[in-house]
Residue frames relative to the residue before (quaternion, step in Angstrom):
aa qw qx qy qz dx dy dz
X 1.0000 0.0000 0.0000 0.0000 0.00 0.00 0.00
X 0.4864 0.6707 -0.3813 0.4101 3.79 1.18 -0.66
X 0.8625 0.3013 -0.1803 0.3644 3.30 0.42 -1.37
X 0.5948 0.4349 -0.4873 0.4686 3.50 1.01 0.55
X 0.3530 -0.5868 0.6264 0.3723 4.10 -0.79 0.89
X 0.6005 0.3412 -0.5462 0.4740 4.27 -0.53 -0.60
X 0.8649 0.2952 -0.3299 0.2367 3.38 -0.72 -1.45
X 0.5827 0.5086 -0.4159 0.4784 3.98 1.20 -0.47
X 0.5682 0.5198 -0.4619 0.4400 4.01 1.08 -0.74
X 0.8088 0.4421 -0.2504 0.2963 3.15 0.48 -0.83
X 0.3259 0.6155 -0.4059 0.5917 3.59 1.61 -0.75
X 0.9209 0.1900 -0.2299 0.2510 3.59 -0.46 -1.62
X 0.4562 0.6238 -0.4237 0.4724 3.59 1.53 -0.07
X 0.6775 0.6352 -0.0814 0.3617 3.63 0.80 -0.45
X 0.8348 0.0324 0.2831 0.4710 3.20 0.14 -2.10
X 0.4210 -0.5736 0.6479 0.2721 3.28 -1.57 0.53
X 0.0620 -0.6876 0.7032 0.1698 3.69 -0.66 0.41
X 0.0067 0.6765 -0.7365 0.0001 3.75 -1.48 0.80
X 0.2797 -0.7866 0.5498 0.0291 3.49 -0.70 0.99
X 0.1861 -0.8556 0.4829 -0.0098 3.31 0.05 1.32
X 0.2414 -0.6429 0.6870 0.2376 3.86 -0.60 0.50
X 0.2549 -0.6511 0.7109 -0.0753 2.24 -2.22 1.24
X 0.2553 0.7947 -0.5381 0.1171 4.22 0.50 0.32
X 0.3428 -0.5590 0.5324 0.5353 3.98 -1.12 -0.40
X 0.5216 0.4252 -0.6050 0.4256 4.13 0.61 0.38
X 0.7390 0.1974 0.0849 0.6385 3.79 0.28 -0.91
X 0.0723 0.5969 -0.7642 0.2333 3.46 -0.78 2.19
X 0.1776 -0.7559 0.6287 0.0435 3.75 0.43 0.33
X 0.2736 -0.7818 0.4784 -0.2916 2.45 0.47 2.25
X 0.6965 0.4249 -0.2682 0.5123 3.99 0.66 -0.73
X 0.6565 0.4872 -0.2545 0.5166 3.49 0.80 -0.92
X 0.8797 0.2794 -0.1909 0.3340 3.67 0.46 -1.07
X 0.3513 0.6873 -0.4816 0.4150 3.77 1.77 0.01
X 0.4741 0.7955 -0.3302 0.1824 3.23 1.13 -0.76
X 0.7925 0.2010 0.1662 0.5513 3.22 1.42 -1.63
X 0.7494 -0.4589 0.1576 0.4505 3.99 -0.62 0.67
X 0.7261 -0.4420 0.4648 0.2478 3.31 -0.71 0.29
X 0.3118 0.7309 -0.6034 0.0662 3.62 -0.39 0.45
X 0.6131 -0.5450 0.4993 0.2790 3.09 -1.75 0.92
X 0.8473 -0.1259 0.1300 0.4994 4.02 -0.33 -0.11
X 0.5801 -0.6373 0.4920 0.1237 3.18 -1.91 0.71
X 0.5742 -0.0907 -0.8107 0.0696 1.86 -2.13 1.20
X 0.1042 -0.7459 0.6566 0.0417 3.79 -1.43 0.38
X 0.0720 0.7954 -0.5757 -0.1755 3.10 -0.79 0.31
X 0.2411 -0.7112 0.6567 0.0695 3.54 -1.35 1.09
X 0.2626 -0.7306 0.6284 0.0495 3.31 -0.84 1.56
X 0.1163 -0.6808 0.7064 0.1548 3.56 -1.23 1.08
X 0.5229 -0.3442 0.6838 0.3749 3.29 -2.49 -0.26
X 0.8409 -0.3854 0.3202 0.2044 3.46 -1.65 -0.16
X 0.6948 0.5603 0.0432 0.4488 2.12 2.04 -1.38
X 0.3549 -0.7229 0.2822 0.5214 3.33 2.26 -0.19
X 0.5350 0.5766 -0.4467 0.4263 3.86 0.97 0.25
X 0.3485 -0.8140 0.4302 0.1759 3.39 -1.00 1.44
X 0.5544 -0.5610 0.5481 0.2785 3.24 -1.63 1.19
X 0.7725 -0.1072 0.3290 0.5325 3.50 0.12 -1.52
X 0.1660 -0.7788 0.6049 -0.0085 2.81 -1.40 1.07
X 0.1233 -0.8649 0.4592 -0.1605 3.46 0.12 1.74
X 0.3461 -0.6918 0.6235 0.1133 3.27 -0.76 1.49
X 0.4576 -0.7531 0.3876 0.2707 3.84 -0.90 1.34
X 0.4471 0.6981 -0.4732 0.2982 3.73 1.48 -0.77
X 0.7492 0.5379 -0.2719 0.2748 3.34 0.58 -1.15
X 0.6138 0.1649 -0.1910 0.7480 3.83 1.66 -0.05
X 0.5710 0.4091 -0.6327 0.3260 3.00 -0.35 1.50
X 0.7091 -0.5875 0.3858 0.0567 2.98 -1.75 0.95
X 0.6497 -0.2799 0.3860 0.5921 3.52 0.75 -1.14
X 0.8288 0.0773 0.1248 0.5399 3.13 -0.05 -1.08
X 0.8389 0.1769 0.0253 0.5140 3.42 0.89 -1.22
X 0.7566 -0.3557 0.3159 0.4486 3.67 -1.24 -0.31
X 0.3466 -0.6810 0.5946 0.2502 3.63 -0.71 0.27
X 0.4803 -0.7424 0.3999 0.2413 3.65 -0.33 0.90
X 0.6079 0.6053 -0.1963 0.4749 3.46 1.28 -1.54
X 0.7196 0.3757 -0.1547 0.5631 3.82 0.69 -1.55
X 0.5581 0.5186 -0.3513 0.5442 3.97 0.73 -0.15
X 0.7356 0.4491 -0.2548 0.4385 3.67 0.29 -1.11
X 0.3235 0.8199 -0.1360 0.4523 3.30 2.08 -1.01
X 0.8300 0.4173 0.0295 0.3690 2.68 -0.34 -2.11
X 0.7405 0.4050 -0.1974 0.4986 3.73 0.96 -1.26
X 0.3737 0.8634 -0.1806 0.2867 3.32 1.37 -0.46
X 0.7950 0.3011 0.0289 0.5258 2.38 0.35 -2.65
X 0.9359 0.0403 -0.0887 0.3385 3.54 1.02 -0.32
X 0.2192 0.7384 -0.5468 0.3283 2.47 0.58 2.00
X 0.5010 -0.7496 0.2954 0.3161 3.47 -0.62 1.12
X 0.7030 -0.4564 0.4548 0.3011 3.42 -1.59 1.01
């Protein structure tokens, strides 16, 4: 998301990003029971203000090849960012 200027303006016009680890020494297990289940990593789980999740969005599905699609990101931050 860094290396695109739209999709980071928007991320930072928007959201708090926190970047949770994920490892088999350190699954931060307390923090992530928290919210559905997902099959594999990265994920990202969008909260309200209020810590209650909007959506929980598996990253495969806006990515590009290798990297983030720019279009489906801009998308993504869009549809749920708060009013």
């Amino acid at each position: 998301m860094d290396s695109n200027d739209d999709v980071r303006a928007a991320r930072d016009a928007a959201y708090v990003m926190v970047k949770v680890n994920w490892s088999p020494e350190n699954k931060n297990t307390a923090l992530l029971s928290q919210w559905p289940k997902i099959s594999g990593y990265p994920h990202f789980f969008v909260l309200d203000s209020s810590g209650r999740l909007v959506v929980s969005q598996d990253t495969g599905e806006l990515e590009a090849g290798k990297s983030y699609d720019r279009d489906k990101m801009l998308a993504f931050l869009r549809k749920h960012t708060p009013k």
